[in-house]
Structures are given as C-alpha cells and as structure tokens.
N, C-alpha and C positions, 0 to 999 in steps of 0.2 A: 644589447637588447634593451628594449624599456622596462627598467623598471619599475614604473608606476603601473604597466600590467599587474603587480600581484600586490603593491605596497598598500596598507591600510593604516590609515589613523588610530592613532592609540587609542582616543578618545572620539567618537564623531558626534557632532553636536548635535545631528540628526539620522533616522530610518533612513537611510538614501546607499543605493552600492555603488561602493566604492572602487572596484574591479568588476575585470569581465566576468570572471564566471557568476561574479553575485549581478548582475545587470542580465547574462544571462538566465539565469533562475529568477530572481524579483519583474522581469517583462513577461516572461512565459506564464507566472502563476497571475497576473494580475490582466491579462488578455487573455483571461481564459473565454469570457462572454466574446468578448471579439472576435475571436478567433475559430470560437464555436458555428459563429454567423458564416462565419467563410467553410465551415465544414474541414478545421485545419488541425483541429486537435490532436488525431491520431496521429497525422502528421509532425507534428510541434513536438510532442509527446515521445516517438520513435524514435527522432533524430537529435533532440536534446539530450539525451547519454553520449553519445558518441561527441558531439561539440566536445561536452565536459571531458571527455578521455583526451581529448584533444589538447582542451586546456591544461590536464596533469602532465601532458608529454612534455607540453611546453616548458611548460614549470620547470620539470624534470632537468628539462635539457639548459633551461637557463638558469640552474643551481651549477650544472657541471661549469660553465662559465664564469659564472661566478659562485663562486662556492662559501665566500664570505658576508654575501649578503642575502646568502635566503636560508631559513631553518633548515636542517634536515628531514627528508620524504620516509615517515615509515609507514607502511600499511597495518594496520592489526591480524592479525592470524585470523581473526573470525571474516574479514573481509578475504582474504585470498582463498577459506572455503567458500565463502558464495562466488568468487571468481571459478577458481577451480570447478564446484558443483553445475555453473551452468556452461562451462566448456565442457562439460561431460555430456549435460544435455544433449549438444550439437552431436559428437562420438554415439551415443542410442541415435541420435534420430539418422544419422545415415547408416547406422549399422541395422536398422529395423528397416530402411529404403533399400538394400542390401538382399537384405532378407527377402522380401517382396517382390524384386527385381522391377521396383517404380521406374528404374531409370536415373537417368545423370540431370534428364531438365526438374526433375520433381524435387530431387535433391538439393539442386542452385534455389527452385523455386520453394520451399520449402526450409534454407538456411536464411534465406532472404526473412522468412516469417520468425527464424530464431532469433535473426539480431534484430527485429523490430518488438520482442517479446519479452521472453525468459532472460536474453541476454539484459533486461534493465535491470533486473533483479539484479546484477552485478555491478552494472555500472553506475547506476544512480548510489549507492551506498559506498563504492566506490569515490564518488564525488565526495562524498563528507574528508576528502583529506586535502580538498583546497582549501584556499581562504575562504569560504563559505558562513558567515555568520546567523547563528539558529534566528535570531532577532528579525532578522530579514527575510523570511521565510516566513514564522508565525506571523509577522505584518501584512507582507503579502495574501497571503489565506485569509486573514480578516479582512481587505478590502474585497478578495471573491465573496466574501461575507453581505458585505455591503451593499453590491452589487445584484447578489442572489435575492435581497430583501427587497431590490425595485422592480426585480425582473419578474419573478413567482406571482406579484397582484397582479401584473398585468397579464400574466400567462393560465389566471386560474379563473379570466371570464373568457378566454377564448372558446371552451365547446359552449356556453350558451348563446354565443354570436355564431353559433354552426360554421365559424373557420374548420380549414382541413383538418385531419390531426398532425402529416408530415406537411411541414411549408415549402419543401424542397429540399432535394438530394444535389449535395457540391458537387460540380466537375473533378474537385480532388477525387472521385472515388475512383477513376480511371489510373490512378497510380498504382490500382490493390490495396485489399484488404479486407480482414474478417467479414465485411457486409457491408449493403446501406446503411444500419442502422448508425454505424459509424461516422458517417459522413455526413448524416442528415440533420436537418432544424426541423424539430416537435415543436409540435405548439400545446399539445396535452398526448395521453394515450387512454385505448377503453382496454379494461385487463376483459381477453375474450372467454376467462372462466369466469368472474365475476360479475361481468359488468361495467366495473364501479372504474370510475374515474382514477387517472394517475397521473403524474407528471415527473420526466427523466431529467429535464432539461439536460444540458450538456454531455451526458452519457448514453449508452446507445439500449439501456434497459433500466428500466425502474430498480431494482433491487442494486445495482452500483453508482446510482446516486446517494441509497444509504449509504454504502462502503465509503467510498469519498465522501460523504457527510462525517462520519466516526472520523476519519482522517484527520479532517479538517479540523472538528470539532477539539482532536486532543490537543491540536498544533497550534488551536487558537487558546489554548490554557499556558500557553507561554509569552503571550505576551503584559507586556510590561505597561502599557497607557489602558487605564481601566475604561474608559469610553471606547476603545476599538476591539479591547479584548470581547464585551458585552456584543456587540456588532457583527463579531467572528461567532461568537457561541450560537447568537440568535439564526446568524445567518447558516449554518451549520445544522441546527436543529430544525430547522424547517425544509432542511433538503434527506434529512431522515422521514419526515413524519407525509410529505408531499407526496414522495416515491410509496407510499404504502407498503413498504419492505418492514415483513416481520422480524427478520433478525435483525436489522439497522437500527429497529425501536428498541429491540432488546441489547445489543450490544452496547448502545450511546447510555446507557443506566451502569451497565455491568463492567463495562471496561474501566472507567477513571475509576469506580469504587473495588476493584482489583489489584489497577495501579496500584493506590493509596495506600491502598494495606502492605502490598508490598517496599513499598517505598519509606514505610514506618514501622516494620516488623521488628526491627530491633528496640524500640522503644520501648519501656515497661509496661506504659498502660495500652500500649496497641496489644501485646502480650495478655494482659493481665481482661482486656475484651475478648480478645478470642478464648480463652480460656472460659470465658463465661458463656459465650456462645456457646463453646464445644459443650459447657455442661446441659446448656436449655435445649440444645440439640438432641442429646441423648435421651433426653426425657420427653422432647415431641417427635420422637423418630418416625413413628407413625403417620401421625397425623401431617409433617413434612415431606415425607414419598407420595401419600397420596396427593397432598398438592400439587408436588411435582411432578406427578402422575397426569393427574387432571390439565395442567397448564400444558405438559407436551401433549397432549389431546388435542383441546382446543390451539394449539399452536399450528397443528398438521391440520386443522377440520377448518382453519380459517380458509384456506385456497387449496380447498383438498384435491383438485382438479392437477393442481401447480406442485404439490405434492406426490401424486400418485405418478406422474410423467418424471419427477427429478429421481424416485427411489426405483422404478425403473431403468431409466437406463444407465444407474449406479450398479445396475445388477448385470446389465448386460458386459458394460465394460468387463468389471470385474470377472466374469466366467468367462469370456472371448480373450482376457489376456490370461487369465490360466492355462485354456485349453489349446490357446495359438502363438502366443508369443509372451511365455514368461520372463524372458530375459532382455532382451533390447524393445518390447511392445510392435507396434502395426504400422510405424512409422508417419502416420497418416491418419489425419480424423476422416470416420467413415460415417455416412446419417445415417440412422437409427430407423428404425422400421414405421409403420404407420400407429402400432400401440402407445410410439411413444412423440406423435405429433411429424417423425423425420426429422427429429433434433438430432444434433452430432452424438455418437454414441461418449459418453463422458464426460460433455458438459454440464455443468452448472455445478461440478464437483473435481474440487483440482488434486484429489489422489487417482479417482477412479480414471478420470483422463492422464494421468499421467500414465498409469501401469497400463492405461489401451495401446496409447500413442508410442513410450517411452519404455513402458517395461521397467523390475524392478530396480537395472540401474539407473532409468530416470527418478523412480522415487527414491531410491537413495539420496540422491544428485541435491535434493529439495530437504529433505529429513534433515541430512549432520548440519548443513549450515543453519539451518533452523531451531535445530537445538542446542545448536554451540552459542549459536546470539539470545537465545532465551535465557542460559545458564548466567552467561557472561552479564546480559543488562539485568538481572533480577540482582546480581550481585551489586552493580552499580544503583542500581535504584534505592537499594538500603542503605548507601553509603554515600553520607553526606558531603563528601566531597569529589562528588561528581555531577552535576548540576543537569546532565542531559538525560539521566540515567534513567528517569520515570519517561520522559515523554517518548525516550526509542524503548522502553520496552512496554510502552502503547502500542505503539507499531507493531511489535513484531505481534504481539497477543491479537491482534486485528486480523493480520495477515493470516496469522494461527485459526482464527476462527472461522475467516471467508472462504479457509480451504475447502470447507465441507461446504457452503451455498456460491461460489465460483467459481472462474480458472483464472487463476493471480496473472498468468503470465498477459493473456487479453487486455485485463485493463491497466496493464502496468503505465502504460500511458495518460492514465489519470491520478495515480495516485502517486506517482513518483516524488512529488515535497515528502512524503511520511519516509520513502527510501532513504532520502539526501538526510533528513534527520537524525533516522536509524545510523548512516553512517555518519553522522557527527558523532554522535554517542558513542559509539565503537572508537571512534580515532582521539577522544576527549582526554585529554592527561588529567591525571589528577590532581587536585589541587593543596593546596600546602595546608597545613593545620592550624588555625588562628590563635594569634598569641594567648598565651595562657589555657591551653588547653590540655586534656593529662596526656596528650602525646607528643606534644614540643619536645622538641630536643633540646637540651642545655650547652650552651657557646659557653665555653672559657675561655676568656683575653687570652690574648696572643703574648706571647713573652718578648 
C-alpha cells in the first residue's frame, strides 16, 4: 500500500495538506462559497463523514500490514460514546417506526436521513484520529473568512436593486432532503415578523449562520499568522451580526470569555478574581437579577412573534411525547398545527424534538456523550499540557447552547470543522512536561 497516503512531514514549511483526509477537509471547508453556488453543501457536508470513515478503515487496515510503520489506532472512550449514542439513535428511530407501524420504506427512508444527520455527530469526531492537523482546519475557516468579507458587501445591496430574494433552487435537491432552503442561493431574506432585513448566506436560515459564525469564530482563535487569524475573526463576526440572530450575538461574547476562565481556573489570580466577583456579586444580588431579568425580557420582545411559535411547539412536543410515546418517541417529525405556523412539531429545539421523534432513549443517546466530553475537555482545557483543550471545549459549550435554539443533527452539515476539532481534542496525548519544571522526573545515569 502507499504509504505516502498517511505519511506527514515532521516539520511543513507551509499550511498545505499533506494527505488525503486533510486535502479532504482543507477543500471542503475552503469551497464552501463554491459549492454553496451549486447548491452542494448539504451534499458535501452528508457525505464527507463517511469518506473519512473510509479513510480510518483504510489506515486501519494498512497498519495490520504494516504494523511497523504506522502508530497505533486508539479511540478515546468519550468518542465510542458518541459512537455508541448515535447507533442507538438509529435502534429509537426504528423501534418508534415499529410502534407506528410507518412501514419498512419509511424506515429505509428515514435511516437514509440518520446517516446524513445524527450519525455526523459521530463520525466527524470520530475523524479527529487521523492524521488531521488543527492548523489546517483553523486556516481553512479563516479563508471562509475572507471570502465571506467579499461576499456579504455585495449581497447587502441586493434588496435595494429589488433582485429576488431566492436566486435559485439546485437541481441537487431532487436527491432529498430537509427542504429547499437547503439547496438554494439567497441573495437576502425579509424576517416575515419583523420586516427587517437579513442575510443566511450559505445556510438554509438566518439563526445558523450565527451558529456556524461562533464555530468558526473559535476555530479562527487558533490560528498562528496574525494577518489571517484577524481575517477569520472579522469574517466570523459578521456572519453573526448579518444573520440578526439573537443568540449568535450573545453567544460570540459569552463563549471565548467562558472558555478563558476555564482554561485558567487553576491559576491563582484567575482564582483570586473570581473570588472577588463572587464577593461584588453578593452584594449586587439585586440589582443583578433584575438585570438579568430585564435582558431576557427584552431578549424574547426582540422577535416576539419568533418567540411565541418556538415556546410553542416546545410545549407540544414535549406533552405529545409524554402522553404518546415516552420511550422510543413518534419515530417521525410531524407539522405542527396552524398556532404554530405548521412548523415541524420540535423544531428549532433539539431536546424537545428529540423526546417527540426519539423518545427518552433518544435523549439519552445525546446526554452521556455530551457530558462525558464536557467533563473530559473542561479538564483539558485547565491543563496546560494539552494544547486543543480550550478550543474542543468551545465546541462542545456551542453545541451545548444551540440545543435549546436548533436541531444539531440538521446542520451537522455545516458545522462539522468544530466536530473534527472536538475530536482532535479528545484523541490529543498529552504532552511531556518542560525541562525544569516541579514535575520532571529525575533520570539517574545508567550504571
């Protein structure tokens, strides 16, 4: 077999990959405008996990051959639950088509939807145990950076030249999938409760172009050329603020100054602030709630319209998997009534669709792996010798947050770099202790 398939320079004199799977990843993220134009993303997106599964077999199978020239393959425990939790996904969804007697095409049709979905959740974190380098990745997302920066001026005088809003729907969409909006090239959007202008560009809704803005945003805080890292922030930040997503705006503040603290908690003065915090805390208790009061006021009265449809059919979900299928869920997203626009019932909320669709063993399924990698990279992230430890447990804290304004599995197709990350971080050995430090160990000559 070739071994230049996996083999990587010790040193590379430049950002460029080196192997397939990082040539696979560094084209995929860096065509993403391109590929948007062709309407290919969800496609690109869907079937780039299983390539990379492909490529681990490979691996796999060209270590048994050669077994002296490639490292050893191990996965982390935290990654074989999210393995594990989303084959169980698939076990709910045909045992709630079971239930319902959908049938055997709904099932095929409807597994078909699991491994273009939930099953990334696995597999892209999964990928963090190839040769995969994070460098290549945050570079990538800085050129989407770059890119979004030429793209948004010219897409933000399109409604005053009264262009369409949708430019056209790809022929891809006859493969299936979630919708047109998937498929389609925007040129702007009008939000139909406010009015007011917005722009998704390459996502199929304004509110997960923030998502993938935060993504991007953290992944471009690792890069190492300060002219492209600025480029990736810029370009990051304006696909928060374009989308007029309220929690994108709030997130891209709250998440890195989260990280931070955690990623510095052992240090005395990060200690010796929060302490002072906690005192000034105590003493503006008050007056702190009700701010915090007041802000989620005005946070829900900003698109109250957008608000009063999403707590809605969190409510329906929720009592229709109590009262109909607490255990495996309804196997099937069903629309929602006219109260609530005839949105799918559990959308825009990825517990309450799960326990519709999936039932408690689906949200199990999402839970432990979810708090196994939160435990796990909170621990790395204060621990200086692990280097990926802060930016996967941006990730997961992201992930953690869109559960309650998404459904993760939808756009796992756009955010999949933050996944491959996450699983860098989880597959990262640690690193050795720098000479003279109080935990070196003491070598005595050899006799």
């Amino acid at each position: 077999m070739g071994i230049k398939f996996w083999k990587m320079r010790r040193e590379p004199s430049d950002l460029q990959p080196e192997n397939w799977p990082e040539r696979l990843v560094w084209w995929s993220i860096i065509s993403t405008y391109f590929v948007w134009l062709f309407g290919g993303l969800y496609v690109v997106g869907s079937v780039l996990g299983w390539l990379l599964l492909g490529c681990l077999i490979v691996m796999i199978l060209a270590r048994t051959d050669h077994p002296d020239e490639f490292d050893p393959i191990v996965i982390s425990p935290v990654i074989w639950l999210w393995i594990v939790g989303m084959l169980l996904m698939e076990v709910a969804l045909i045992a709630g088509h079971v239930d319902f007697n959908l049938g055997t095409g709904m099932i095929i049709k409807s597994s078909i939807g699991w491994a273009k979905g939930w099953a990334g959740l696995a597999l892209y974190p999964l990928a963090g145990c190839l040769k995969i380098r994070s460098g290549i990745i945050s570079r990538a997302v800085c050129i989407v950076g770059l890119h979004t920066l030429i793209v948004v001026p010219v897409l933000l005088v399109t409604p005053y030249l009264h262009l369409p809003e949708i430019l056209y729907v790809s022929p891809l969409r006859a493969i299936g999938g979630p919708g047109d909006s998937f498929f389609d090239v925007p040129l702007y959007e009008i939000d139909h409760t406010t009015g007011d202008l917005r722009w998704r560009l390459f996502t199929p809704w304004g509110p997960a172009l923030g998502f993938v803005g935060n993504v991007n945003f953290m992944l471009c805080l690792q890069e190492r050329d300060r002219n492209w890292k600025l480029i990736g922030l810029a370009g990051s930040i304006v696909m928060c603020f374009v989308c007029k997503s309220r929690l994108a705006q709030v997130c891209i503040v709250l998440i890195p100054l989260v990280v931070t603290v955690i990623a510095r908690i052992r240090r005395p003065l990060t200690l010796i602030c929060l302490g002072f915090v906690s005192y000034l805390g105590g003493i503006f208790a008050p007056m702190l709630l009700t701010a915090a009061s007041n802000f989620w006021e005005d946070f829900k009265g900003a698109r109250a319209d957008s608000t009063r449809v999403r707590f809605a059919l969190k409510r329906i979900a929720f009592r229709r998997w109590e009262e109909e299928a607490p255990i495996w869920g309804h196997g099937i997203v069903e629309s929602g009534p006219h109260l609530v626009e005839f949105m799918p019932i559990g959308s825009h909320h990825t517990w309450a669709g799960l326990l519709f669709v999936k039932g408690l063993v689906g949200m199990l399924a999402l839970i432990v792996p979810m708090a196994a990698t939160i435990i796990t990279l909170i621990l790395r992230a204060s621990n200086p010798r692990y280097k990926l430890g802060s930016v996967g447990l941006s990730m997961i804290v992201i992930l953690l947050l869109y559960t309650f304004g998404e459904n993760l599995e939808i756009l796992v197709y756009l955010y999949w770099p933050g996944m491959i990350m996450m699983g860098l971080a989880l597959q990262e050995p640690k690193a050795p202790l720098p000479l003279g430090s109080g935990g070196a160990q003491l070598h005595l000559p050899s006799t």
